[in-house]
C-alpha positions in Angstrom: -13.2 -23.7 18.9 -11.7 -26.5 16.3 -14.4 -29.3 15.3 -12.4 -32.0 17.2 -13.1 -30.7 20.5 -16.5 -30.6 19.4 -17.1 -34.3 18.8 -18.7 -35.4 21.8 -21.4 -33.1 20.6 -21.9 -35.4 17.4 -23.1 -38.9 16.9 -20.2 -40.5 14.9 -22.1 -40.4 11.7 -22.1 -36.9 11.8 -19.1 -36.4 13.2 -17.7 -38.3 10.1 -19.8 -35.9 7.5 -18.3 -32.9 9.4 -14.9 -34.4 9.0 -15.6 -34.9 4.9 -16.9 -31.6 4.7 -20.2 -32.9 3.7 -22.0 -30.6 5.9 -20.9 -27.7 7.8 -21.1 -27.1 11.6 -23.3 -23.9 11.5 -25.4 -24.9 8.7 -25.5 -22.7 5.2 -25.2 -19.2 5.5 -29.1 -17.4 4.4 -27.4 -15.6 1.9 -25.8 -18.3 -0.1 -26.6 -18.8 -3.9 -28.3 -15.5 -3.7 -26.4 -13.2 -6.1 -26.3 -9.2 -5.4 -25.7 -6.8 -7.2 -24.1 -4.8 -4.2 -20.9 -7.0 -5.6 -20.4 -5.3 -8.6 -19.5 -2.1 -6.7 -16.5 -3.8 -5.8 -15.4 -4.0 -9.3 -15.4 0.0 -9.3 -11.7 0.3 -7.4 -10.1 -2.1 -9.8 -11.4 -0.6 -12.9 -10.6 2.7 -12.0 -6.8 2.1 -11.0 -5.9 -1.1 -13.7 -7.0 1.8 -16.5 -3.8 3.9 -15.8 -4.5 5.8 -19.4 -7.1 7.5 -17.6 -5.0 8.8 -15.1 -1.4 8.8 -16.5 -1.2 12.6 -16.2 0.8 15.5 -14.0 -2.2 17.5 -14.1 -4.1 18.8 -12.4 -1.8 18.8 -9.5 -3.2 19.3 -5.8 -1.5 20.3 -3.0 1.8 19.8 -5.3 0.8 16.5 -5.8 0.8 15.2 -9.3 -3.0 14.0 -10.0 -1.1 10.3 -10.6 -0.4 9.9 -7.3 -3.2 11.6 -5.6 -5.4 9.6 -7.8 -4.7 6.3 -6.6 -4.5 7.5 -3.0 -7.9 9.0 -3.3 -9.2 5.4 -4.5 -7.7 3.4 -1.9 -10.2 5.5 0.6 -13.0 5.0 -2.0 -12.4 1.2 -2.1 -12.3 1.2 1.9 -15.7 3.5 1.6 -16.8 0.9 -1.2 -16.3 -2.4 0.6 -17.9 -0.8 3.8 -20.8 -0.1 2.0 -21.1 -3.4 0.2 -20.3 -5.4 3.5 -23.4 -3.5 5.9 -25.5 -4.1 2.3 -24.8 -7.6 2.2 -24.7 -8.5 5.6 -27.3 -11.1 6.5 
């Protein structure tokens, strides 16, 4: 529901800090300014697939597939498996 349907809730003074973005409707979420290290994971998917010299290669081929291309398809279910993980980690 958008915040100005929400005003009669308010008094004006808050209603203005809402507006400003001073404070936020639901309050801070527990987790924020807690750093994880759960978040690093997520730097695993870009690493492996911006490194292409590590997998610039024909071989080994599966499935007649050239190990380039099955490669980055087998990451893009690792970074779906990845972020799931992280997420469930994470979540407050």
């Amino acid at each position: 529901m958008h915040l100005k349907y929400r005003a009669s809730y308010f008094s004006p003074k808050v209603w203005d800090e809402l507006h400003r973005g001073k404070i936020m409707a639901n309050g801070p979420h527990p987790a924020a300014g807690r750093p994880s290290v759960w978040w690093l994971l997520l730097l695993l998917p870009f690493i492996a697939t911006l490194w292409v010299p590590f997998y610039n290669s024909i071989e080994p081929s599966w499935a007649g597939i050239p190990f380039f291309y099955w490669y980055q398809f087998l990451w893009i279910l690792l970074g779906a498996i990845i972020t799931a993980v992280v997420y469930f980690a994470t979540e407050g």
